[in-house]
MDAnalysis code that builds the backbone (N, CA, C; Angstrom):
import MDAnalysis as mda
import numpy as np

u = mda.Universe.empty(405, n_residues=135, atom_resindex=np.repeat(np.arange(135), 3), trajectory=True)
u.add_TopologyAttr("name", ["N", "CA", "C"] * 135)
u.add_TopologyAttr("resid", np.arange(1, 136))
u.add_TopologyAttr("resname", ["UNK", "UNK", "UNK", "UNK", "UNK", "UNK", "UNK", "UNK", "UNK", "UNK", "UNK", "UNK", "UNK", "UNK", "UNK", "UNK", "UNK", "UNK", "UNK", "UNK", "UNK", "UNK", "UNK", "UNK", "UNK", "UNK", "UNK", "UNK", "UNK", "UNK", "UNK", "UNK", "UNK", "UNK", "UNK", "UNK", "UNK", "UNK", "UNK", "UNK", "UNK", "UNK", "UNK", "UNK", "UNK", "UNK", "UNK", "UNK", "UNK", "UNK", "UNK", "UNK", "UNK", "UNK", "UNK", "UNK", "UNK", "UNK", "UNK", "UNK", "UNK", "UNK", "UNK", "UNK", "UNK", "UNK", "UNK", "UNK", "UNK", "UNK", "UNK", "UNK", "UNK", "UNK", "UNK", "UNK", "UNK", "UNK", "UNK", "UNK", "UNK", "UNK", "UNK", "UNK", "UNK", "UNK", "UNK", "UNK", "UNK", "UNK", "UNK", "UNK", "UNK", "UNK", "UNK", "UNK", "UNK", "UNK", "UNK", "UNK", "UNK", "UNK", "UNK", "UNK", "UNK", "UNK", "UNK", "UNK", "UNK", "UNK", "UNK", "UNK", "UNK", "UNK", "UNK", "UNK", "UNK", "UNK", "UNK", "UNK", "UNK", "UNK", "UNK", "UNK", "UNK", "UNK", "UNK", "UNK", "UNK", "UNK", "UNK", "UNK", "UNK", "UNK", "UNK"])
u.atoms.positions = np.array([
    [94.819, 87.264, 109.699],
    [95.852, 88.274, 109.705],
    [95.237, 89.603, 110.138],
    [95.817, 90.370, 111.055],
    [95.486, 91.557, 111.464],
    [95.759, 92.617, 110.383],
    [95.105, 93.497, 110.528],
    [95.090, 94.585, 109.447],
    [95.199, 96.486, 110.134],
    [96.292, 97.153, 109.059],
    [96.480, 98.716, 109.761],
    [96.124, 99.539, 109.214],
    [95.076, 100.293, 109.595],
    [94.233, 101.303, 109.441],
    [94.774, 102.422, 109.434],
    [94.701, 103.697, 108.490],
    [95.348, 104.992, 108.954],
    [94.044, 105.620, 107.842],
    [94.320, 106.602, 108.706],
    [93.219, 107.836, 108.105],
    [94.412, 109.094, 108.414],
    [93.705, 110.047, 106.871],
    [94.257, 111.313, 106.916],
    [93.304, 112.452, 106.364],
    [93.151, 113.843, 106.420],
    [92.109, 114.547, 105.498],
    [92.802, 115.684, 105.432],
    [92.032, 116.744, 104.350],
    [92.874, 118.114, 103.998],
    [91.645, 118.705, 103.416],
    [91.632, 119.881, 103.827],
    [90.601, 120.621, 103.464],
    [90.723, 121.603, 101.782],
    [89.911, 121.159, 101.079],
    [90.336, 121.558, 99.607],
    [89.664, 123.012, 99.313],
    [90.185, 123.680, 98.712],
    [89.192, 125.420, 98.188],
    [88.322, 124.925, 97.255],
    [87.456, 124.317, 97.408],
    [86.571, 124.255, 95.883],
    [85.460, 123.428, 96.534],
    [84.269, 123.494, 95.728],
    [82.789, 122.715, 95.955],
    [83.291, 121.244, 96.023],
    [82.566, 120.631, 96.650],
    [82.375, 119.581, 96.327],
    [82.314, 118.291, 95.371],
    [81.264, 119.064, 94.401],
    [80.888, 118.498, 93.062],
    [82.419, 118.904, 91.965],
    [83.416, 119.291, 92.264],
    [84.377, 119.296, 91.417],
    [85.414, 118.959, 91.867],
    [85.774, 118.616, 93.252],
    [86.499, 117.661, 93.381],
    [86.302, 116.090, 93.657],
    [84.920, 115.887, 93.179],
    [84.666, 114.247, 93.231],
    [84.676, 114.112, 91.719],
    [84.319, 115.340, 90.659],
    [84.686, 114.959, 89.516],
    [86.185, 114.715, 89.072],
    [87.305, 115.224, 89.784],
    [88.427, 114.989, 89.157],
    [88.980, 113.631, 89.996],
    [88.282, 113.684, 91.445],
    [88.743, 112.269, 91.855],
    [88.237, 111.012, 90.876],
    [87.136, 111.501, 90.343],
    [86.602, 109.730, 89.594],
    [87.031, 110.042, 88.338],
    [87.874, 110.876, 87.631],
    [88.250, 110.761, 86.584],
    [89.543, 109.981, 86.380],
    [89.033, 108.724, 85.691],
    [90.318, 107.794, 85.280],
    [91.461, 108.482, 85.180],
    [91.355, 109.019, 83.925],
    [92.347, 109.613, 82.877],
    [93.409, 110.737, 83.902],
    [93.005, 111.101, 84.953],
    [93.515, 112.100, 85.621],
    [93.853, 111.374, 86.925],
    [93.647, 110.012, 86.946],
    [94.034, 109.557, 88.516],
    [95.460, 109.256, 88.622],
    [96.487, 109.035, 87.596],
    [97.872, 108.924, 87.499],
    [98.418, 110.004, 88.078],
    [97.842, 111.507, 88.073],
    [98.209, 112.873, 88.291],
    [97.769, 112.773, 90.029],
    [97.480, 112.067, 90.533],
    [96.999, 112.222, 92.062],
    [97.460, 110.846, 92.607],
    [96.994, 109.696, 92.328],
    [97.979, 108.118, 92.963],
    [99.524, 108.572, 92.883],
    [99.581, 109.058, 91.479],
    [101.290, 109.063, 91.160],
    [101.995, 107.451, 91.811],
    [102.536, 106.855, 92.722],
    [103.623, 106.300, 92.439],
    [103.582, 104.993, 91.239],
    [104.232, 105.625, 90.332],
    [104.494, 105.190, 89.386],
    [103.082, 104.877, 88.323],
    [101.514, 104.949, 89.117],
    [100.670, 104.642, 88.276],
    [100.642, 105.183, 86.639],
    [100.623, 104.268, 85.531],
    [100.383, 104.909, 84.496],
    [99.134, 105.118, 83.948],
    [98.309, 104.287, 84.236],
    [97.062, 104.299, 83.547],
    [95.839, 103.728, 84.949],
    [95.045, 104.224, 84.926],
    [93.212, 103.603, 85.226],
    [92.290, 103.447, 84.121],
    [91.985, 102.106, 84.526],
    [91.045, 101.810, 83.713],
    [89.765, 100.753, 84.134],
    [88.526, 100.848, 83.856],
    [87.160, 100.650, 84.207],
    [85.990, 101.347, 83.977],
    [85.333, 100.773, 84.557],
    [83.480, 101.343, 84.700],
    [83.933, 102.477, 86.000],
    [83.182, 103.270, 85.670],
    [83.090, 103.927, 86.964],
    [81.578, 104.072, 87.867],
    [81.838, 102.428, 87.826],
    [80.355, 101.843, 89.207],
    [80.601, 101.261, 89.862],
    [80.088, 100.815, 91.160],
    [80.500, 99.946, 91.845],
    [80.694, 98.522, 91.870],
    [81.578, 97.825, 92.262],
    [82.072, 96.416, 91.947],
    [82.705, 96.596, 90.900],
    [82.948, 97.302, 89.949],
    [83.508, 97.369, 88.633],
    [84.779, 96.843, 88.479],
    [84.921, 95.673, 87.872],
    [86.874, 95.495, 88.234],
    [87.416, 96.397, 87.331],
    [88.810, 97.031, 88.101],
    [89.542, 98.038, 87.655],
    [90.543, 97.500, 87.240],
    [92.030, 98.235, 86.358],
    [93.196, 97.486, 86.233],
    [93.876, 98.712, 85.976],
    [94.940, 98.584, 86.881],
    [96.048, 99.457, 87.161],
    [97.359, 98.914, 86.783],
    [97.727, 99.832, 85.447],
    [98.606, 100.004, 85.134],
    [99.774, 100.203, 85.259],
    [101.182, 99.932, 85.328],
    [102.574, 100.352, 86.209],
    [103.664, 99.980, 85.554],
    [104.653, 100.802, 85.624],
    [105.645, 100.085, 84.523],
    [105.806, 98.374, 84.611],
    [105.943, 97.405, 86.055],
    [106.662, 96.517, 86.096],
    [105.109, 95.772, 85.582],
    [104.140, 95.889, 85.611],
    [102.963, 95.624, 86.258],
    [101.599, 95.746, 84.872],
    [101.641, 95.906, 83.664],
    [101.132, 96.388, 82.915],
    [99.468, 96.354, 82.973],
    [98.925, 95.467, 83.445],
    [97.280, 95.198, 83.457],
    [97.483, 95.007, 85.280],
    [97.279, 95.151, 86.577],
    [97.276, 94.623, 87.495],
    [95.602, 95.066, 87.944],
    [95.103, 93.928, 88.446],
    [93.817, 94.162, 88.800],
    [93.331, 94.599, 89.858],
    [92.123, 95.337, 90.325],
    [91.188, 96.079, 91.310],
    [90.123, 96.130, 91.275],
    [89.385, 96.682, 91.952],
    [87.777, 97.027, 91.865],
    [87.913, 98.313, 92.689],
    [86.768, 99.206, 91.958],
    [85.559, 100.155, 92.528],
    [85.062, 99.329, 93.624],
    [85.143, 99.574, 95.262],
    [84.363, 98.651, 95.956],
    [83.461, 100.039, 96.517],
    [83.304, 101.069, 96.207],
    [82.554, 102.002, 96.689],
    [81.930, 102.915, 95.952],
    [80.711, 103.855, 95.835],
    [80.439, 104.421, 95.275],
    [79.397, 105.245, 95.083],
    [78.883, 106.366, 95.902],
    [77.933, 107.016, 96.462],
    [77.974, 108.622, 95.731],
    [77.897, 109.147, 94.981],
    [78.304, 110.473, 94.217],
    [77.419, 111.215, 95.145],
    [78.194, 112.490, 95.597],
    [79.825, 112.654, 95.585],
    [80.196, 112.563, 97.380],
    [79.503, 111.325, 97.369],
    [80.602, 111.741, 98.867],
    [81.402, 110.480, 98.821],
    [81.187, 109.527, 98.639],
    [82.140, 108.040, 98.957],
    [82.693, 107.326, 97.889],
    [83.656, 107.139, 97.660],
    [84.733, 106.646, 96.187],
    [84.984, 105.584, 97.016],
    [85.559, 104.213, 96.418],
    [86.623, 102.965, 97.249],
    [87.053, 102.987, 95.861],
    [88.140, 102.288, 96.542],
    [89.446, 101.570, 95.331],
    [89.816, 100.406, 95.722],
    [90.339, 99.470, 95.853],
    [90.717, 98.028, 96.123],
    [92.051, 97.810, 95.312],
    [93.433, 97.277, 95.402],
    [94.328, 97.079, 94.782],
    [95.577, 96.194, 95.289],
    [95.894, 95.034, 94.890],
    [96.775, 94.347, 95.260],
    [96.384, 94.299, 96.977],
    [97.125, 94.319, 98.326],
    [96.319, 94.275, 99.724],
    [95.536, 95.765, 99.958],
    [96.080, 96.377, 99.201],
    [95.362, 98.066, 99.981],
    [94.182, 98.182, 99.495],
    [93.001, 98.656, 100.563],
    [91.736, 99.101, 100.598],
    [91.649, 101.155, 100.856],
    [91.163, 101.742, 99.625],
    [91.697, 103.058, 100.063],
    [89.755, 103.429, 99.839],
    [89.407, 104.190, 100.950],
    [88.414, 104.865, 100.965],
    [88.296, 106.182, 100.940],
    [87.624, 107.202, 100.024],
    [87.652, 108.294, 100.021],
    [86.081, 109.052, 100.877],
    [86.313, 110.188, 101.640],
    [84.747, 110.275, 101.792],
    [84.904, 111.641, 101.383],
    [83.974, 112.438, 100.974],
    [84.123, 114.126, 100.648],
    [82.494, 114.674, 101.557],
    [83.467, 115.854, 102.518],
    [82.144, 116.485, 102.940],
    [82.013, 118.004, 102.449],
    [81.742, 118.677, 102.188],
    [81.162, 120.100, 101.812],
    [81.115, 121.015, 103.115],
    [81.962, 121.778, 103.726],
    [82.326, 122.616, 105.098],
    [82.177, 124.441, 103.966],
    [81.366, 125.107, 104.259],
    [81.391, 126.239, 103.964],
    [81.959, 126.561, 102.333],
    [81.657, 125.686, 101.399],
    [81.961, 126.243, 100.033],
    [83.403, 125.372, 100.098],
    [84.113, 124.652, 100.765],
    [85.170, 124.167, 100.522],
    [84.931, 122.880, 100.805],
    [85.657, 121.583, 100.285],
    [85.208, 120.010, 100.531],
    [86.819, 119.937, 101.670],
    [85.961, 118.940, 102.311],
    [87.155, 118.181, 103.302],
    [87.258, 116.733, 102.694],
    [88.080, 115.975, 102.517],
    [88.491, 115.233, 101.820],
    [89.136, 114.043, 102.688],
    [88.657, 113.236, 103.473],
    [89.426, 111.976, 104.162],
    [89.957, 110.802, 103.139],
    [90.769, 110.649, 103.302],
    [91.169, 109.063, 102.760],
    [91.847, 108.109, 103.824],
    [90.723, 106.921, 103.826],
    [91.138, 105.624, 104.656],
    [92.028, 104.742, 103.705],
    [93.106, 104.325, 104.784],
    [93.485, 102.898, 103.649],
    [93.542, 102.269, 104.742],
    [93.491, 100.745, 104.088],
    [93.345, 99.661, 105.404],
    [94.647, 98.496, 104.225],
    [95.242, 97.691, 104.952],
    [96.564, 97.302, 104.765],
    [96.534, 95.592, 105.451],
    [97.418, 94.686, 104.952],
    [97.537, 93.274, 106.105],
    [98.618, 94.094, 106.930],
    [98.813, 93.437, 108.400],
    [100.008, 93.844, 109.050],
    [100.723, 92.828, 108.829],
    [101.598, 92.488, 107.701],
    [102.504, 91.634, 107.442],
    [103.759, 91.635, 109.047],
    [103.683, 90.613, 109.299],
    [105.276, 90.509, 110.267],
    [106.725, 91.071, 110.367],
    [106.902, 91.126, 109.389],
    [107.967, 91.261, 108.683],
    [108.455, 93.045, 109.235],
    [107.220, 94.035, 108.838],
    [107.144, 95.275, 109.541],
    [106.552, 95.280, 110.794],
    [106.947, 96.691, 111.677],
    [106.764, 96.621, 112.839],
    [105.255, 97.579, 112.748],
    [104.224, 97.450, 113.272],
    [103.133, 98.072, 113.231],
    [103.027, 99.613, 113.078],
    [104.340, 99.951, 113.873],
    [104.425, 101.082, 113.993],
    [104.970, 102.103, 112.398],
    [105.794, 100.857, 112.036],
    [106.597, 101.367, 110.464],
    [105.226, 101.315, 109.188],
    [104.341, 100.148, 109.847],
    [103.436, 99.819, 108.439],
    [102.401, 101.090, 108.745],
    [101.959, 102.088, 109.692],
    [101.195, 102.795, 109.712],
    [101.851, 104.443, 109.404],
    [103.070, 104.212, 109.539],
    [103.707, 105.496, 109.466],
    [103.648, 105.455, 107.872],
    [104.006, 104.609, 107.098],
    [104.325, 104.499, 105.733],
    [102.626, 104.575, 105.234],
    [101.893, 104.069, 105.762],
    [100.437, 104.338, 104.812],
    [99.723, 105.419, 105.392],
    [100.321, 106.102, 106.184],
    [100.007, 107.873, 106.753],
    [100.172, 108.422, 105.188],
    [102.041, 108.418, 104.726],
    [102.481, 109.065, 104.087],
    [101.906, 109.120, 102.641],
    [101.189, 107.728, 102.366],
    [100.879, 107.437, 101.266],
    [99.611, 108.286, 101.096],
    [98.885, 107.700, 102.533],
    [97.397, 108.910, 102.271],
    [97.828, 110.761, 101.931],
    [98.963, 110.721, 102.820],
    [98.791, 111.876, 103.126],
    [99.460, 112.263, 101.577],
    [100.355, 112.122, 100.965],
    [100.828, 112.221, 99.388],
    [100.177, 112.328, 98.573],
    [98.601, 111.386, 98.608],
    [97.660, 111.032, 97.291],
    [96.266, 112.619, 97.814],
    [96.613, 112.945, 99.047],
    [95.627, 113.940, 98.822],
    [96.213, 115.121, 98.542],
    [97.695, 115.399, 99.040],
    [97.713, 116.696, 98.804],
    [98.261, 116.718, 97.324],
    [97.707, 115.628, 96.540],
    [98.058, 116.118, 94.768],
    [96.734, 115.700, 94.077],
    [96.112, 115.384, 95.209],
    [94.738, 115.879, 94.208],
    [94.011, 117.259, 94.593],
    [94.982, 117.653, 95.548],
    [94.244, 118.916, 96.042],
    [95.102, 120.214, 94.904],
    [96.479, 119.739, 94.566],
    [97.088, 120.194, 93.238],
    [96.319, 120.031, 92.315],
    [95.790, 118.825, 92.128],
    [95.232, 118.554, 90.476],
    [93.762, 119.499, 90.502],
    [93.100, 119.420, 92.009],
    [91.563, 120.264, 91.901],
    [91.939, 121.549, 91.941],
    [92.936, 121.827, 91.941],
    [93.536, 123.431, 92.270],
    [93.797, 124.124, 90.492],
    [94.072, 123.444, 90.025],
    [95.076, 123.596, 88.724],
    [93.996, 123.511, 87.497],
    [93.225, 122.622, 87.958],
    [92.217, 122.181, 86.487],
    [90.922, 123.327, 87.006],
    [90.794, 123.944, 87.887],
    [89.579, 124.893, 87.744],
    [89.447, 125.637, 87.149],
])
């Protein structure tokens, strides 16, 4: 099965080292995934299986597939592969997130990449709220 790639990034006001701390904080990742996540839970190392929480969904499983402090986070969940990388540009972090996806049939390539644009592009600009808010 072929698979759709989208990348997005946003440049955050803050170091580095404090927005990879609020990205790897469990307890605060409901406030940045948002749709519908209620809970994270795991090791925060690599391979670590994770389990994501959701109303319909109560334990659903994942892994940490990445993990380089502080530049490279992965997540793994149901088909989505989401990669985070953080670089440090003049006192402010730039913040990419990859997700990689199956191209199910059913959608047209064009719909399955527009929709996991939106998703990247949603999950950063509320952690760029959450690194904004908790400083």
């Amino acid at each position: 099965m072929a698979s759709v790639h989208v990348e997005s990034s946003l440049v955050i006001a803050s170091r580095r080292d404090r927005v990879w701390a609020v990205l790897t904080d469990f307890e605060l990742a409901p406030r940045w995934i948002k749709n519908t996540l209620l809970r994270l839970e795991g090791s925060l190392c690599e391979g670590a299986e994770l389990y994501f929480s959701f109303p319909k969904h109560p334990r659903f499983p994942g892994r940490l597939t990445r993990l380089q402090p502080p530049e490279v986070f992965g997540l793994s969940f149901a088909t989505r592969d989401f990669l985070f990388t953080l670089r440090e540009v003049d006192g402010h972090t730039e913040v990419r997130c990859s997700m990689e996806t199956p191209h199910y049939a059913r959608y047209t390539l064009e719909n399955l990449e527009r929709g996991n644009q939106k998703i990247c592009q949603a999950m950063l600009r509320h952690l760029k709220s959450l690194v904004e808010e908790t400083v």
